[in-house]
PAZAGU-807295 format. One record per residue (C-alpha): residue number from 1; x, y, z. Coordinates in steps of 0.001 Angstrom, whole numbers. Example, Ala and Ser with C-alpha at 12.3 -4.5 7.8 and 13.67 -1.06 7.14 Angstrom:
# residues 2
SITE  num        X        Y        Z
SITE    1    12300    -4500     7800
SITE    2    13670    -1060     7140
***
This chain:
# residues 143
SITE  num        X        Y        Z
SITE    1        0        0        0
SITE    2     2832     2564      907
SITE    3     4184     1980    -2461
SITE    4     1352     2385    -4393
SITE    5     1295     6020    -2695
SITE    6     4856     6992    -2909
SITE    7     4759     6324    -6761
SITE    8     1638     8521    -7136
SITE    9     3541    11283    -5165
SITE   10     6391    10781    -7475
SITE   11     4187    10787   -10502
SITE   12     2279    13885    -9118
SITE   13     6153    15199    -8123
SITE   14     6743    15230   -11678
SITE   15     3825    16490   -13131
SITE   16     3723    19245   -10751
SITE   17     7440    19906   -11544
SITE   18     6427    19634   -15840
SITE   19     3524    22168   -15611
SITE   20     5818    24445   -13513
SITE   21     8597    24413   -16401
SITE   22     6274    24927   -19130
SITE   23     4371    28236   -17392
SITE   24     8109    29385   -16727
SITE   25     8470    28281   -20750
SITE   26     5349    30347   -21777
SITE   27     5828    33415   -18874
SITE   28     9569    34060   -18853
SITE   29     9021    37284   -20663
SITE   30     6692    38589   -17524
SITE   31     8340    37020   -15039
SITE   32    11514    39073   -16538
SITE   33     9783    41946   -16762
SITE   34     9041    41601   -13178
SITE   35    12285    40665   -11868
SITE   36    13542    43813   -14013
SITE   37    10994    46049   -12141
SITE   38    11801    44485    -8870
SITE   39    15626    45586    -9402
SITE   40    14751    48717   -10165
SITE   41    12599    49429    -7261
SITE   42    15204    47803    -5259
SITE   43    17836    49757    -6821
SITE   44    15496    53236    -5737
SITE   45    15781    52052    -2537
SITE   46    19015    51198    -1985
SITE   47    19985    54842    -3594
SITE   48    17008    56790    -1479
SITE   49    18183    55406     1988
SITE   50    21554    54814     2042
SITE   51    21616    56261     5492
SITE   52    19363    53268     6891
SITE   53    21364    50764     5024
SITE   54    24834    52000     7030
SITE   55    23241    51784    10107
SITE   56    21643    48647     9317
SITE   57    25185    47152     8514
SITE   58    26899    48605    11586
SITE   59    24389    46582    13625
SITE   60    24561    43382    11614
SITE   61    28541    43692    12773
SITE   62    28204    44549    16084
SITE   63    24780    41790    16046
SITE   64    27745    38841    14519
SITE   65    30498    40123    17077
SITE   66    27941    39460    19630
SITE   67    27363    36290    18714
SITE   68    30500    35444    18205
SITE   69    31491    35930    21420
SITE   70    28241    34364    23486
SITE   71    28955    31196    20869
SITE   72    32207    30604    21868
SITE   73    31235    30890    25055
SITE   74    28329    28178    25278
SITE   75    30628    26116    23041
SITE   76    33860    25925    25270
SITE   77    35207    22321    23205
SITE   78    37813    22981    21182
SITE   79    36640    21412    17688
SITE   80    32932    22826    18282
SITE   81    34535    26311    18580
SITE   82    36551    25540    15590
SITE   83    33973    24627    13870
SITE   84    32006    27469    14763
SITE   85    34477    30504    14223
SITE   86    34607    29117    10926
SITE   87    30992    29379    10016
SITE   88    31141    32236    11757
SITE   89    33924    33732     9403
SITE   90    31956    32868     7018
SITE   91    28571    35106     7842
SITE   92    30362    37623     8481
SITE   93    32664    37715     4791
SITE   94    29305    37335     3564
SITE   95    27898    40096     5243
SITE   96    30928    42553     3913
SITE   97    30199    40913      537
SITE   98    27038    42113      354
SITE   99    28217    45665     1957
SITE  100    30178    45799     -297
SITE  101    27358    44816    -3219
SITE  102    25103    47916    -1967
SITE  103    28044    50398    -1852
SITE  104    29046    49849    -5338
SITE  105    25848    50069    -6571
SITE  106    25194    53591    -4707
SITE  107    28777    54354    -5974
SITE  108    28055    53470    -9964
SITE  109    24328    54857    -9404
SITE  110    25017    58248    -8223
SITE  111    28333    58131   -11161
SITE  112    25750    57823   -13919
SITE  113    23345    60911   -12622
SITE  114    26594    63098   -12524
SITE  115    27500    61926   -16105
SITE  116    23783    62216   -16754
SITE  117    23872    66154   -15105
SITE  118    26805    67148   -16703
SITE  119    26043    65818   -20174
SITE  120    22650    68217   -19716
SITE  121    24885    70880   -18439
SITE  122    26820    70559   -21097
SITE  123    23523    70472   -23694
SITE  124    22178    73827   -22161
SITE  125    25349    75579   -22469
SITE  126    25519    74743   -26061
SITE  127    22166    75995   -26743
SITE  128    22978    78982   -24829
SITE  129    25951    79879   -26636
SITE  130    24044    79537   -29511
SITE  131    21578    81602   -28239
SITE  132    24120    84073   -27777
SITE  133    25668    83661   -31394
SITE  134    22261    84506   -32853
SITE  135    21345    87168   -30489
SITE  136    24834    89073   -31538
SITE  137    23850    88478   -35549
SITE  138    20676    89892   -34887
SITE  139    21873    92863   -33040
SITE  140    24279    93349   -35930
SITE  141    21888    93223   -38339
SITE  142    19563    95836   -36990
SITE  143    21839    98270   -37398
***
C-alpha cells in the first residue's frame, strides 16, 4: 500500500514539476519583466536610503560580534569552537560581501546621474551659446 502512494507522489512530483517548467516556458518574458521592475525598485531604494542601510550594517557587525562571542562561550570544546568561528567567518565575509554589493551600486548609481547632469549641463550651455551667437547676428543686423 505505501508503495502504491509513494509512486503517485512521485508521478504527481513530476507532473507538478512539468507544468511548472512549461508556465516558466510560456511566462519568462513577464516574469523578466518583473524581476527587471523588482531591481529597479530595489535599486530606488538602496539609492534613497543609504543612510538606513549603514546603520543597518553597523548593527549586523556589532549583532555577529555578539554572537560570536556568546557562541564561543556556550561552546567551550575545542573542535565545536573551531567549527564554529569558521561558520562564523563565514557570515560575516558574507555580510561585507554584500556591503560591499550595496556600496558599489550607490557608488556606480550616483556616477551615472553626474555623467547624466553634466552631459545636460553641457547640452544647455551649447544651446545657450548659440543663443548668444544669434542674439549678436541679430543685433548686428539691426543696425
Amino acid at each position: 500500500m505505501t508503495s502504491i502512494f509513494s509512486d503517485w507522489l512521485v508521478l504527481a512530483d513530476i507532473i507538478l514539476i512539468s507544468i511548472i517548467f512549461i508556465l516558466c516556458i510560456f511566462l519568462h518574458n513577464r516574469i523578466l519583466n518583473f524581476l527587471g521592475d523588482f531591481s529597479g525598485n530595489l535599486r530606488s531604494f538602496l539609492g534613497k536610503y543609504s543612510g538606513f542601510f549603514t546603520i543597518l550594517f553597523l548593527i549586523l557587525f556589532a549583532f555577529e560580534q555578539l554572537l560570536l562571542i556568546v557562541g564561543a562561550y556556550y561552546f567551550n570544546v575545542a573542535p565545536k569552537l573551531q567549527m564554529f568561528i569558521g561558520i562564523f567567518a563565514l557570515v560575516v565575509v558574507s555580510t561585507a560581501t554584500l556591503e560591499k554589493f550595496v556600496w558599489e551600486y550607490k557608488f556606480t548609481k550616483r556616477n551615472e546621474e553626474l555623467i547624466k547632469v553634466s552631459n545636460d549641463n553641457n547640452l544647455l550651455f551649447s544651446d545657450v551659446e548659440n543663443l548668444i551667437a544669434e542674439n549678436r547676428e541679430l543685433k548686428k543686423k539691426k543696425r
